[in-house]
C-alpha positions, 0 to 999 in steps of 0.5 A, spaced: 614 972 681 611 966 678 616 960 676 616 954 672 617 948 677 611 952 683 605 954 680 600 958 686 593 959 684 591 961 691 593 968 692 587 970 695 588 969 703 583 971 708 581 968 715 584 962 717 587 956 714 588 950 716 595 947 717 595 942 712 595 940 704 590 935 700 593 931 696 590 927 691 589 919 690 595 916 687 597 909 685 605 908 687 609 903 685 603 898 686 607 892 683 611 893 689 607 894 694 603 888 693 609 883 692 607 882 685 614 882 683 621 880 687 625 887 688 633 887 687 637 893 689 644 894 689 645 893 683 651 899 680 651 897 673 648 890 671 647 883 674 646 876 671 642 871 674 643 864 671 638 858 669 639 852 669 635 846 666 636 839 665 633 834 659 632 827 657 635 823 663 633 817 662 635 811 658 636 804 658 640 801 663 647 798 661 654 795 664 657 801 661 653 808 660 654 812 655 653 819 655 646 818 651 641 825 650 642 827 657 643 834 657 644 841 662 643 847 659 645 853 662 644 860 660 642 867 663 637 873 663 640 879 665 637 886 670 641 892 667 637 899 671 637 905 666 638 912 669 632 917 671 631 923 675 626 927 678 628 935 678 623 941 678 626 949 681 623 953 684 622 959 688 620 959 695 618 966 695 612 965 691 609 964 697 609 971 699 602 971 696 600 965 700 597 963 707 604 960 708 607 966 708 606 966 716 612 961 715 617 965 711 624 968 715 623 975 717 630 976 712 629 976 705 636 973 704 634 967 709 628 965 705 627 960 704 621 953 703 617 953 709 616 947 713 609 945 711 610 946 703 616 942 704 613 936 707 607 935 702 611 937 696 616 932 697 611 927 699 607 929 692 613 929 687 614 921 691 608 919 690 608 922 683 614 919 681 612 911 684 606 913 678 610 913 673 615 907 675 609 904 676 606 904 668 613 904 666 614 897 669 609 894 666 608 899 659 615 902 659 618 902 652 625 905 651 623 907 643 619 912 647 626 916 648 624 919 640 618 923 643 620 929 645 614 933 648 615 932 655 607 933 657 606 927 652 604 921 657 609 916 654 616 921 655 614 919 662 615 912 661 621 911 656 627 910 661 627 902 659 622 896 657 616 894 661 614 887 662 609 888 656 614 889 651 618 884 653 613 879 653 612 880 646 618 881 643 619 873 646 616 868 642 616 862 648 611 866 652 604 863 652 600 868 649 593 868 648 590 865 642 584 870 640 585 876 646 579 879 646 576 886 650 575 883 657 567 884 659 564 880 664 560 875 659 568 872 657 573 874 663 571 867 665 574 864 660 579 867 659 581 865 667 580 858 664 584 859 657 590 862 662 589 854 666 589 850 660 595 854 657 599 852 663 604 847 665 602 842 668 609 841 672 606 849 675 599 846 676 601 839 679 605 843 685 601 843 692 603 850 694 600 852 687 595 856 690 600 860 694 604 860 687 601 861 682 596 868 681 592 872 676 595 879 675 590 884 672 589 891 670 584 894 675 578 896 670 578 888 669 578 886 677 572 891 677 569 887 670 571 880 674 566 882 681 561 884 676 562 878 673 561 873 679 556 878 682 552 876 675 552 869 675 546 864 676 549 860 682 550 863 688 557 868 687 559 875 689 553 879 694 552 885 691 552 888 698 559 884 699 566 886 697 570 882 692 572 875 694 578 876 689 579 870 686 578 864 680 578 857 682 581 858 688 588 863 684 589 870 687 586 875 683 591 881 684 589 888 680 595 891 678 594 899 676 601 899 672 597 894 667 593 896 661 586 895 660 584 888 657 591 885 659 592 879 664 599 876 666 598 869 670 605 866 672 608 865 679 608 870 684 610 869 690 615 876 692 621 872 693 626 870 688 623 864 686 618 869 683 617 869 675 616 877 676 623 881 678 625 888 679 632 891 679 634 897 682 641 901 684 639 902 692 632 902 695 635 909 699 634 912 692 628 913 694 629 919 697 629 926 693 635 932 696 632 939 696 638 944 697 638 951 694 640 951 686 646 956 687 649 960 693 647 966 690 641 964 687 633 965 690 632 958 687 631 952 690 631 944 687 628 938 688 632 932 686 631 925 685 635 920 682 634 912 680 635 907 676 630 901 674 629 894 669 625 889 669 626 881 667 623 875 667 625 868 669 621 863 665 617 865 658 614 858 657 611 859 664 608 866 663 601 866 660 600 873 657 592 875 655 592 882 652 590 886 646 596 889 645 600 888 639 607 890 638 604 896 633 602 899 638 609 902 641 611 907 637 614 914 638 609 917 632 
């Protein structure tokens, strides 16, 4: 009685059990959970949030002014979260065959998920949504809504564009000149080329350090401590963990970011951020299970959500990464 959305490939019960599940490693929502980017909920549709600048200030004085190249200039940028869910059915008699059949009704009719599957399944299918949020944040294109095989990695990721996309579709952000494959021998001067390409009104501000903040993939913080541990003054003890930071910057690994790809902007998780998030409620968070119909044996699991992803200022966001706009494609 094998259905599509439970898989049981432990059938053959014998001696005791124990009252638990292993569940694997996973990332989650790990832009969030670091405070990596600002996170705005309530939003039912669509909300804009304002810029505001002003140039050329000065001018010389006189009796009566007149209204010279002084200018503020107000513009936008808008967070507009799309629509996703999680669903799986499934039938929890399958686990007749289980060692969780000692938690099953009595009757055939009152059937239904025992209380120990219920818990580490919702847990999983959680954890499993926030990983592909995750990726979707930072690699997320909404051209991958063309890829119809829904094991292909990028089906998971097609609901809006990520930062990524977004950063090079826009030419006012500082991108790297030559990005190269980051390996411990270059990712120094990479670090380095992020501070000479910043603005100097970002490094002139005394909470800078508290501000400002590498964002790397997770391979490249393992590539980074390799890098302090190698070099000829006294850097990183092998024996010791990672000190995580460049000339006095966090260095914080994101896992929603791609190999060889660093962000350095300001970070500080709150609405002065440069990095924001927009969802419709953080109660979405949550999944309903419920019998799919009254006259059914099946039961479903549902998760609905709604997410985008914006960016305050592009001239104060330096971007290192060997991604190219070729790479989106839905082929």
């Amino acid at each position: 009685m094998a259905d599509n959305g439970l898989i049981i490939n432990d059938t053959a019960y014998a001696g005791t059990f124990a009252s638990y599940f292993w569940l694997p490693a996973t990332f989650g929502m790990d832009t969030v959970r670091k405070g990596a980017a600002y996170v705005q909920d309530g939003i039912k549709k669509k909300t804009t949030v304002g810029r505001i600048d002003f140039q050329n200030p000065l001018q010389p004085r006189q009796a009566t002014p007149i209204q010279g190249k002084s200018q503020f200039t107000v513009d936008a940028r808008s967070l507009n979260p799309q629509d996703m869910m999680m669903y799986v059915r499934f039938n929890p008699r399958d686990y007749e065959a289980h060692w969780l059949a000692e938690e099953l009704s009595p009757t055939l009719l009152a059937r239904e998920l025992p209380v120990t599957a219920e818990n580490y399944m919702m847990q999983i299918a959680l954890n499993r949504t926030f990983e592909q949020q995750e990726l979707g944040l930072w690699q997320g294109w909404s051209g991958y809504q063309a890829v119809t095989d829904a094991t292909d990695p990028r089906y998971q990721i097609q609901f809006y564009d990520g930062y990524l996309y977004k950063f090079l579709v826009d030419p006012k952000v500082v991108f790297a000149q030559s990005p190269a494959v980051l390996t411990n021998t270059n990712i120094g001067a990479a670090f380095f080329d992020a501070l000479k390409n910043t603005k100097k009104a970002l490094l002139a501000n005394p909470m800078r350090y508290e501000r400002l903040k590498f964002l790397v993939s997770i391979e490249d913080e393992q590539i980074y401590e390799d890098f302090l541990t190698t070099q000829t003054f006294k850097n990183n003890d092998t024996t010791e963990r990672g000190l995580n930071k460049y000339k006095g910057y966090e260095v914080v690994p994101i896992a929603g970011l791609p190999k060889d790809t660093f962000v350095f902007c300001e970070v500080t998780g709150g609405v002065d951020t440069n990095l924001h998030i927009g969802m419709n409620s953080l109660e979405d968070n949550n999944l309903q299970l419920a019998r799919y119909r009254p006259d059914s044996e099946e039961f479903f699991l549902k998760g609905l959500m709604k997410y985008d992803v914006q960016y305050a200022f592009s001239e104060q966001t330096y971007v290192w990464t060997t991604r190219t706009l070729n790479y989106y494609t839905a082929n």
